[in-house]
N, C-alpha and C positions, 0 to 999 in steps of 0.2 A: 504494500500500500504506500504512496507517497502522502505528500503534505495537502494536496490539493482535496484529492480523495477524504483523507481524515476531516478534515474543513467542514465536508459536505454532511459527514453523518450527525444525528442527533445526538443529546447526551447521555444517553442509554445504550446507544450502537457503540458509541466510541468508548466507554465505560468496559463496554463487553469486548470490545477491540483489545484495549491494552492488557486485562484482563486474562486475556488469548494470549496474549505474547506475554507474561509476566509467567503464567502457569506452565510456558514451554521454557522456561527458565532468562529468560530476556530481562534485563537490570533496565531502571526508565531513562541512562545516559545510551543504552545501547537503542532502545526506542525511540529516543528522541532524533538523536544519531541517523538511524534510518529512515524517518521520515521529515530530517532536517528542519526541526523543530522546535526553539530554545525551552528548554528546561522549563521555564515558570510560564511559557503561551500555550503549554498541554495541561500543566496542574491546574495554575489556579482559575480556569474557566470552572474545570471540573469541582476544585474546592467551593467555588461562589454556588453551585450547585449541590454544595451537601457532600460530594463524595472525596475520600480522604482517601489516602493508602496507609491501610491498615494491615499488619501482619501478610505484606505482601501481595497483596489486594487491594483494588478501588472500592470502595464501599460506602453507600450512603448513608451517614450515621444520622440522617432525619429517620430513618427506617429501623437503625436501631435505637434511638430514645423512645420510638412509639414500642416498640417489640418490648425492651426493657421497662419503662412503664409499666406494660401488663402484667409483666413480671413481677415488678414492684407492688402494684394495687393487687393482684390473687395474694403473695405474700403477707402486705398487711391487713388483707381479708381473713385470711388465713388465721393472722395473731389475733386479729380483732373476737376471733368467735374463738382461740383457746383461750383467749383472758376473760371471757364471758364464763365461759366453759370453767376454767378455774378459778372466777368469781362464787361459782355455786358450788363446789366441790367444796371450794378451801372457805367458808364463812369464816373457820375460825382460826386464819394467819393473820398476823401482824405484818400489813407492806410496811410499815417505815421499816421493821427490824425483821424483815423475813422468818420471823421466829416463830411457834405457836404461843397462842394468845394464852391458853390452859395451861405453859409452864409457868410454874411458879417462878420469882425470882431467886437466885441463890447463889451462893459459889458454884464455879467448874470446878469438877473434881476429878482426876485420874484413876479410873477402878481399871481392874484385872479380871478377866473370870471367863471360865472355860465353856465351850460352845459348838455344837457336833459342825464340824467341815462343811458340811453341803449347806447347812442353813446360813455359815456366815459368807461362805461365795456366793448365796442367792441377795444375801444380803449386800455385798459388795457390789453385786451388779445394781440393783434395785436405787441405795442412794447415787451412784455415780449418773445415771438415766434423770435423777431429781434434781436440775441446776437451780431450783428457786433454795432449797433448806438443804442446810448444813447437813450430817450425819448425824452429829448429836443431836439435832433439834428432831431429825424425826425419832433418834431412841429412847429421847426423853418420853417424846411425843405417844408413842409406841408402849413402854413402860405404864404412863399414865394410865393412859386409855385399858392396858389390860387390867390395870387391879381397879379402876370404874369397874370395868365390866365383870368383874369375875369379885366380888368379895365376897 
C-alpha cells in the first residue's frame, strides 16, 4: 500500500490496516517507512480519534472505558447486594470496629489448648475466606454463642 492509498481509507480500514502489518511483526518506523509517512501524520489523526497503541495494537480506548464501565457498575452491583446481603446476616457486627457487638470488652489473652486436626484446618480455611473479622473475633464470637446456646 502507499501513502496515497492509506489517505483514502477510513479510520477503521486504516486502524485495521496497521493493525495487519503490526501483527505480521512490522514496528510503526518500519510502516511508516513504507508508506513514506512521518511518524506523528499516521498516529495522531488516529489518537484524535480514540485509538492508541496499546500493547502492540491500535485500539480505541472510547471502547474500552464503555466495556470497563460495565465492568465496573456489574462489580459494584455486585458489592452493592453483598453488603445488603451482609447487612442482614451480620445485624450484630460493629462496622466502626469490625468486631462482634456481643463481645464483651476485656483483655486479649494468649491460651493454648488442644484440638482434633481436621476441625482446626476447617477452621483455618473458614477464617482466612472471612476478610471483614479477625480470627479471634469470630472465636470469641463462636465460644459465646455456644455456651448461649447450650447451658
Amino acid at each position: 500500500m502507499n501513502k496515497q492509498d492509506y489517505l483514502k481509507l477510513d479510520d477503521e480500514a486504516r486502524v485495521n490496516f496497521l493493525n495487519a502489518e503490526l501483527s505480521a511483526g512490522k514496528d510503526i518506523e518500519q510502516i511508516t517507512s513504507e508508506l513514506n509517512i512521518q511518524k506523528q501524520n499516521l498516529i495522531n489523526p488516529l489518537n484524535q480519534k480514540g485509538y492508541y497503541l496499546i500493547d502492540g495494537v491500535f485500539t480505541n480506548v472510547f471502547t474500552l472505558v464503555v466495556q470497563n464501565t460495565k465492568v465496573l457498575t456489574d462489580v459494584l452491583t455486585r458489592l452493592e447486594a453483598l453488603e445488603k446481603c451482609n447487612t442482614i446476616i451480620n445485624t450484630n457486627v460493629n462496622t466502626e470496629t469490625n468486631a462482634m457487638i456481643d463481645i464483651p470488652d476485656g483483655e486479649i489473652k494468649l491460651v493454648s489448648f488442644r484440638m482434633n486436626s481436621t476441625v482446626y484446618e476447617n477452621w483455618k480455611q473458614y477464617t482466612s475466606s472471612q476478610k471483614l473479622y479477625k480470627a479471634q473475633d469470630l472465636l470469641n464470637f463462636a465460644l459465646l454463642e455456644y455456651m448461649e446456646n447450650h447451658k
